[in-house]
C-alpha positions as CSV (number, residue, x, y, z in Angstrom):
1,X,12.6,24.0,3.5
2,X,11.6,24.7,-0.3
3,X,10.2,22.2,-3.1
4,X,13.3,21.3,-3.9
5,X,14.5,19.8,-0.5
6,X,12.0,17.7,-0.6
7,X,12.6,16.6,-4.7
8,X,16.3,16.0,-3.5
9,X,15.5,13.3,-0.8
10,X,13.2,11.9,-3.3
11,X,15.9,12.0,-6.1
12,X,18.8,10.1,-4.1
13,X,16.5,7.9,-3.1
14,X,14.8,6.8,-6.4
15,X,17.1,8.9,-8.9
16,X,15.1,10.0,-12.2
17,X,17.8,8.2,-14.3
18,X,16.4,4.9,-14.0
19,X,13.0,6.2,-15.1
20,X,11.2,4.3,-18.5
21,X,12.2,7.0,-21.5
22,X,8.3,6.7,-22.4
23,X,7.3,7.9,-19.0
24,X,6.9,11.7,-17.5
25,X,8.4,12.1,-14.2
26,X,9.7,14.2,-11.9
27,X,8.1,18.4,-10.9
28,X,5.0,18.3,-13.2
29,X,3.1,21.4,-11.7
30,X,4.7,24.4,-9.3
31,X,7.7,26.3,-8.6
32,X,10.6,23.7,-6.8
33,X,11.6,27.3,-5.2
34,X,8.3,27.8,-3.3
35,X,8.5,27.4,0.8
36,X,7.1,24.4,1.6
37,X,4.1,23.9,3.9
38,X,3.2,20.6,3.8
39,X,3.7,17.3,1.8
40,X,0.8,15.1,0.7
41,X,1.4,11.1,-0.7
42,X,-1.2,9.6,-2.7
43,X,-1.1,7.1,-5.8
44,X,-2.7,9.0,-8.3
45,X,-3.4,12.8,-8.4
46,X,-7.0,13.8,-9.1
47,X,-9.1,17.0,-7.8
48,X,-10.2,15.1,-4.5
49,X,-6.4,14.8,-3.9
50,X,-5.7,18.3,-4.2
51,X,-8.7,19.1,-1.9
52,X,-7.0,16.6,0.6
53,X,-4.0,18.3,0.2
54,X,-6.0,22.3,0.6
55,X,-7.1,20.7,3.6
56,X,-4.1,20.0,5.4
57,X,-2.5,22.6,4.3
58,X,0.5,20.6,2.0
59,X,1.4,22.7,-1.1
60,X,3.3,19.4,-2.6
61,X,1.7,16.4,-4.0
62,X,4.3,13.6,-4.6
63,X,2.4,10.8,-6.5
64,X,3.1,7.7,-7.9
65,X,1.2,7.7,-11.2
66,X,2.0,10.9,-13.1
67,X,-1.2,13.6,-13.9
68,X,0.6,14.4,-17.0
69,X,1.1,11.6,-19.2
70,X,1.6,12.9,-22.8
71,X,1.5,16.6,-23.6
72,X,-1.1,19.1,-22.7
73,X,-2.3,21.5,-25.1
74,X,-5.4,23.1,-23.7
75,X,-6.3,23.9,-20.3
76,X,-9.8,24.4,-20.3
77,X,-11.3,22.3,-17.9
78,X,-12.8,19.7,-20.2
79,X,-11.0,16.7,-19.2
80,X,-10.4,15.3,-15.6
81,X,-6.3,15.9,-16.3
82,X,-6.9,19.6,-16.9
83,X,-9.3,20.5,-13.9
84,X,-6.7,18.7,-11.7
85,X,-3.8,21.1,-13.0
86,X,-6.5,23.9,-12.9
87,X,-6.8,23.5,-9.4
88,X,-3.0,22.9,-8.4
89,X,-2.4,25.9,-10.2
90,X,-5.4,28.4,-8.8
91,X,-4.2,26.9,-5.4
92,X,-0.2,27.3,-5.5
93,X,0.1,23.4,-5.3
94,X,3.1,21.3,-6.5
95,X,2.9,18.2,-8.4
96,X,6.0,15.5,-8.3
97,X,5.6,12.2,-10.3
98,X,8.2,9.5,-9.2
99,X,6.5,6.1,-11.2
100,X,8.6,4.2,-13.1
101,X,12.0,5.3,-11.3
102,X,10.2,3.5,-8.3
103,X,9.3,0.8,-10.0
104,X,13.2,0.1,-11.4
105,X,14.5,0.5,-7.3
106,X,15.2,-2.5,-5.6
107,X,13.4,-0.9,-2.6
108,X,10.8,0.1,-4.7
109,X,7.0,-0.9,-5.9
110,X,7.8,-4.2,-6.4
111,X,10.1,-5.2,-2.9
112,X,7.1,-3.5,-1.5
113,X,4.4,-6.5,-2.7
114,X,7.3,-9.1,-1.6
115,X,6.8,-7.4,1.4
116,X,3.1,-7.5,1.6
117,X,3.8,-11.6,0.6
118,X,6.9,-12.0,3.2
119,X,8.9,-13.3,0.3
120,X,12.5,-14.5,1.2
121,X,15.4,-14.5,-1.1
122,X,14.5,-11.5,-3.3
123,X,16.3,-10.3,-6.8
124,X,15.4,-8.2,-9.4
125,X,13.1,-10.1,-12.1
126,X,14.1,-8.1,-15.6
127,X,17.9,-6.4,-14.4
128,X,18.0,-2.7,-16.4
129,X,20.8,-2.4,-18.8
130,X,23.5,0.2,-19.9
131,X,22.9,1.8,-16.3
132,X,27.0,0.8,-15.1
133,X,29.7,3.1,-16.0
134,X,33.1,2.5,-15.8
135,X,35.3,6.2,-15.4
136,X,39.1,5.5,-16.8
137,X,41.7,8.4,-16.1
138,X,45.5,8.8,-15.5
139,X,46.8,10.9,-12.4
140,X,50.4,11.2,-10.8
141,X,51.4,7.8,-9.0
142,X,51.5,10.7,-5.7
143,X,47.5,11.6,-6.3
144,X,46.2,8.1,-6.6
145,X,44.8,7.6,-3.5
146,X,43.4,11.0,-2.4
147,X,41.8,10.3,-6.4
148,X,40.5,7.4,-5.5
149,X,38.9,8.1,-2.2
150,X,37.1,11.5,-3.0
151,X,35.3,9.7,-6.2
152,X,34.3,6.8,-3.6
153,X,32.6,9.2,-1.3
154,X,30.4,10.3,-4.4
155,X,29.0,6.6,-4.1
156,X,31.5,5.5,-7.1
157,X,33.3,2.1,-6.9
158,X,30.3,-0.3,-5.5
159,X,29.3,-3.6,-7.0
160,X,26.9,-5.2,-5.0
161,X,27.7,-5.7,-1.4
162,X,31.3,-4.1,-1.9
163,X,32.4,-0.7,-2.0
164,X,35.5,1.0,-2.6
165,X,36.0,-1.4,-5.9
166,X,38.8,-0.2,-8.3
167,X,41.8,-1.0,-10.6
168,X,45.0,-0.2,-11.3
169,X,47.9,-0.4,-13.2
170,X,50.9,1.8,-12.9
171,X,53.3,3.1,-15.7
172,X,54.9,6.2,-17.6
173,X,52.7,9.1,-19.2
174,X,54.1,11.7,-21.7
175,X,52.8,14.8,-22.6
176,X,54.4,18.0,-24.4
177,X,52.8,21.0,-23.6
178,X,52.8,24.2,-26.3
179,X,53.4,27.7,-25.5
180,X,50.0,28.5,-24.2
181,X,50.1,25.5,-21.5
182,X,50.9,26.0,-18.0
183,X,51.6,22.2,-17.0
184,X,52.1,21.3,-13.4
185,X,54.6,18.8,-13.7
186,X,57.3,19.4,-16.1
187,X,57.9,22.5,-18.4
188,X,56.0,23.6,-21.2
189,X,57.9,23.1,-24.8
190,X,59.9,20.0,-23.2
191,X,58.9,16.3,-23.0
192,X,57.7,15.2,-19.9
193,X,57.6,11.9,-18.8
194,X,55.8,11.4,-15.7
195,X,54.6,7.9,-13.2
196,X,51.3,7.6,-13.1
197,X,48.6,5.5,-12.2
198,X,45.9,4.5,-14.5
199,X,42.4,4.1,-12.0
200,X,39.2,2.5,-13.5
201,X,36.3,3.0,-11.2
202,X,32.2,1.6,-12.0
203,X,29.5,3.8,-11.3
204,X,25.8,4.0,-11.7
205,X,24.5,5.9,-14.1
206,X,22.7,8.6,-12.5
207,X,26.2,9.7,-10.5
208,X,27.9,10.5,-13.9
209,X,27.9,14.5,-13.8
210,X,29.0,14.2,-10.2
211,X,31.7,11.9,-11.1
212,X,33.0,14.5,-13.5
213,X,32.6,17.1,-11.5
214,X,34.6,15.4,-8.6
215,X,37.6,14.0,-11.0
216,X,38.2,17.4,-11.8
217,X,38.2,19.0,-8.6
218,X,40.9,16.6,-7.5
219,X,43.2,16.4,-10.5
220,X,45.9,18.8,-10.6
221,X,46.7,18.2,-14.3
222,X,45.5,21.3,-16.7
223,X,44.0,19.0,-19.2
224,X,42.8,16.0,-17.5
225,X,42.8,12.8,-19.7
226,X,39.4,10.4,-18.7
227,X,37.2,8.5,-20.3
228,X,33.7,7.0,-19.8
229,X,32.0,4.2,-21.3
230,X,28.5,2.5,-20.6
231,X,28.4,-1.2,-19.7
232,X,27.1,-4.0,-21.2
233,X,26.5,-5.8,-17.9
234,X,23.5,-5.9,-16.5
235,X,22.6,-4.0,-12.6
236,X,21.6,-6.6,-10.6
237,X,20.1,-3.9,-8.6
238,X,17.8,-1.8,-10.8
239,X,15.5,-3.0,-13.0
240,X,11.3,-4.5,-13.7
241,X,9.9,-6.7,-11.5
242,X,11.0,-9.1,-8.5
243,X,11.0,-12.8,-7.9
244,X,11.4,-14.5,-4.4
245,X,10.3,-17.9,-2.4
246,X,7.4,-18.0,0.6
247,X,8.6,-19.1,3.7
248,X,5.9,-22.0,3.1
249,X,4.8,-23.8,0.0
250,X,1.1,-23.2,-0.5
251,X,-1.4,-25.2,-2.9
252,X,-2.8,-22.8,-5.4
253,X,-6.6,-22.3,-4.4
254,X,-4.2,-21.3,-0.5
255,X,-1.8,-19.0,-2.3
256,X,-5.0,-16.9,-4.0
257,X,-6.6,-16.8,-0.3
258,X,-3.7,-15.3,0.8
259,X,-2.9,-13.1,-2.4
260,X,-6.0,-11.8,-1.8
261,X,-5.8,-11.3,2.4
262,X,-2.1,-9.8,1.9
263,X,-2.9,-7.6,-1.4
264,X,-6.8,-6.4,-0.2
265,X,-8.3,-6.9,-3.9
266,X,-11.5,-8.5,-4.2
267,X,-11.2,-10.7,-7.2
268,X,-8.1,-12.6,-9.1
269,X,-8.5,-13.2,-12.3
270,X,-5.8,-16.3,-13.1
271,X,-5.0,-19.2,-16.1
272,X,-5.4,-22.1,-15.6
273,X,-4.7,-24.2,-12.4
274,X,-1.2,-26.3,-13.1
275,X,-2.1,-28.8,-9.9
276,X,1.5,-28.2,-8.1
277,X,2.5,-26.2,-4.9
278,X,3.7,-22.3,-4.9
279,X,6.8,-22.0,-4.1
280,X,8.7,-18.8,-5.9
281,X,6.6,-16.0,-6.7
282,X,7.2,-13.7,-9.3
283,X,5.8,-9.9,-9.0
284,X,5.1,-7.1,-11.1
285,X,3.4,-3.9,-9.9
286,X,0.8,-2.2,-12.9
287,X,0.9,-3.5,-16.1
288,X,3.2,-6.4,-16.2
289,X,1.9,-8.5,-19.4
290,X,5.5,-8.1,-21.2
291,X,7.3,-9.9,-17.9
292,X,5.7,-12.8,-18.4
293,X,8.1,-14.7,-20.2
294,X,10.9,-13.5,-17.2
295,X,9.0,-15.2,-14.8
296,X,8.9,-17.9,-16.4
297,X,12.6,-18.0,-17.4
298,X,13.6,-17.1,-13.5
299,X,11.3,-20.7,-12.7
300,X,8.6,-18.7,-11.0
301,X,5.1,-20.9,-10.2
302,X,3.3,-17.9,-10.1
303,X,3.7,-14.2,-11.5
304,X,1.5,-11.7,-9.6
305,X,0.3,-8.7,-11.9
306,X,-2.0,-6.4,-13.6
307,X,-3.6,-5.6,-16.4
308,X,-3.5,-9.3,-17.9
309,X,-5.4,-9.4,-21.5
310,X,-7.4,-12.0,-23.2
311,X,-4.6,-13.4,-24.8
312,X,-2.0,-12.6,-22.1
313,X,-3.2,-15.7,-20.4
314,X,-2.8,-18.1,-23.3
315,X,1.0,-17.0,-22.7
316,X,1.3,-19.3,-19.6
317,X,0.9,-22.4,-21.8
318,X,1.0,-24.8,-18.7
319,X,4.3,-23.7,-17.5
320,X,3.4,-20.9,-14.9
321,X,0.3,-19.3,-13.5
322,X,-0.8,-16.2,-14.2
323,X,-2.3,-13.9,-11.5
324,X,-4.0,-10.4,-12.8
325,X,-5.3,-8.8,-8.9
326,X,-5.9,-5.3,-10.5
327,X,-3.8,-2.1,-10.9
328,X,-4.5,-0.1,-7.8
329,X,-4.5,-3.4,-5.9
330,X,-1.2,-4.1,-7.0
331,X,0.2,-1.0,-6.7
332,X,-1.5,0.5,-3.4
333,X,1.2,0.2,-0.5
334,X,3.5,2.4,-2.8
335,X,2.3,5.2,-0.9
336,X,2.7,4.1,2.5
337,X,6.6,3.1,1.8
338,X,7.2,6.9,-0.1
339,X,5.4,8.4,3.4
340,X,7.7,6.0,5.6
341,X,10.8,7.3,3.5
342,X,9.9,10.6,3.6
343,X,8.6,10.8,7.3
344,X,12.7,9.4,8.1
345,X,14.4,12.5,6.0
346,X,12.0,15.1,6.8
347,X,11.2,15.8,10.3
348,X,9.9,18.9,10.6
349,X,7.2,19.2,8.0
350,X,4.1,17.3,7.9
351,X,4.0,14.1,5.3
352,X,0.8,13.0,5.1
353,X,-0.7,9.7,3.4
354,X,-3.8,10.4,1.1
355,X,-6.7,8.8,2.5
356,X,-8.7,9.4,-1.3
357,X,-8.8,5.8,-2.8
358,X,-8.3,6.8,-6.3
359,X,-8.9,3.3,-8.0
360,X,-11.4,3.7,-11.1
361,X,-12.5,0.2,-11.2
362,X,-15.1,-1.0,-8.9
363,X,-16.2,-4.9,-8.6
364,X,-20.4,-5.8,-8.3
């Protein structure tokens, strides 16, 4: 196996597509064309992790949190960003960010705390927009079908729990092709008037060059007539955030026990008690202060984040309670659900979980 094996499983399992624009994912160090040896998991990338991963032997880091965050323009060791893409370099070591493309999957950071919380009856908190696409072309009434079915097997034509979802409408086409055409049906200089079938097929963004790719492959016109257009409706599967119900309703003073217990942080900081039981919690790996008025729109009685200012917690004004349990807490058992995927798609190479505990912020 190269780098790029590995990038591949990550890539159809969390496609970049769905990643924030403002965020820098994806190969940030390395050569995706170098043999792999090893792969190494971890939150956040600093110089202990690439030690960890010199140690075992893995020349690929895939972390959460991205190294790079805005552009580099010196590499001189000053800052603890540069010394940790000093020492990936000097040491032939790869460096994959996947962040906010996990944190938009349904199977993502955020199913991973309603994990960690059991919560039943989960859904997407803040649905991502303009990620549906809906191809419309025209083929021969005879071509329909095989059409149809090899743009399906791309993983076109699914909404929700259906597959093979299409339309379409039947009728006549005309073309007129000039001297320089070589048209299948008909002859070129005369009319042609031909049955055809008009197929409109959804798809998810991040399948759009294979899509294309596929409808021409299988057309036997010499021009093929299509046409794609983005959505307005929202994807009920990608997107911010999650919301879901405990199997048990729990007063608030039992629900932060147990926030704490499930989520291993050592301190909650929270608005003020609204004297009712928990019921549906609302979740938010990192920074999760522009959510809050989603959970309170989706009737959550509790949002669980990070990152929570001052005046963040004004913002509950009675209606919800607000639960800040600290970044890394919040975001810790990413890793352990990338190593689980990975350990399943790669078999014979050695995926190891990062035993640094990068978190910056220490309690007294």
């Amino acid at each position: 196996m190269i780098i790029q094996d590995v990038i591949n499983h990550l890539e159809d399992f969390a496609p970049l597509a769905y990643a924030e624009d403002f965020d820098n994912v994806g190969l940030l160090v390395g050569d995706k064309n170098t043999k792999l040896t090893g792969v190494l998991v971890t939150l956040d990338t600093l110089e202990a992790v690439v030690d960890e991963a010199i140690t075992n032997k893995c020349n690929l880091i895939v972390s959460f949190h991205p190294i790079i965050y805005k552009g580099l323009k010196k590499l001189t060791g000053k800052t603890y960003v540069e010394r940790t893409v000093q020492k990936a370099i000097k040491n032939d070591i790869a460096i994959y960010a996947i962040h906010t493309a996990l944190d938009n999957h349904i199977n993502g950071v955020n199913d991973i705390i309603c994990a960690q919380l059991g919560l039943t009856n989960r859904k997407i908190l803040i649905p991502k927009v303009e990620t549906i696409k809906k191809l419309t072309t025209y083929v021969p009434k005879s071509e329909a079908e095989s059409l149809r079915h090899a743009i399906f097997n791309i993983g076109a034509g699914t909404i929700g729990n259906y597959s093979h979802c299409s339309f379409n409408i039947e009728g006549i086409g005309t073309y007129k092709g000039n001297q320089s055409s070589n048209p299948v049906k008909g002859k070129k200089g005369n009319l042609h008037f031909e049955e055809e079938t008009q197929i409109s097929i959804t798809f998810t963004k991040h399948l759009e060059a294979k899509v294309i790719d596929t409808l021409f492959k299988n057309h036997s016109y010499e021009e093929v007539a299509y046409e794609i257009t983005t959505l307005e409706n929202k994807n009920q599967n990608i997107g911010m955030g999650m919301i879901g119900t405990l199997k048990k309703a729990m007063p608030e003073s039992a629900f932060f026990k147990f926030l704490k217990t499930k989520m291993n942080t050592e301190s909650i900081r929270h608005s003020n008690y609204l004297n009712k039981s928990i019921t549906k919690v609302a979740v938010l790996g990192g920074s999760g202060s522009f959510a809050i008025q989603a959970a309170k729109a989706a009737g959550a009685d509790v949002f669980v984040t990070s990152d929570l200012k001052y005046h963040d917690f004004f913002s509950a004004e009675n209606n919800i309670l607000l639960a800040d349990i600290g970044h890394y807490e919040s975001e810790q058992y990413t890793k352990n659900g990338l190593v689980a995927h990975l350990t399943k798609k790669i078999t014979n190479f050695a995926v190891v979980l990062s035993k640094t505990n990068t978190n910056p912020v220490k309690y007294f």
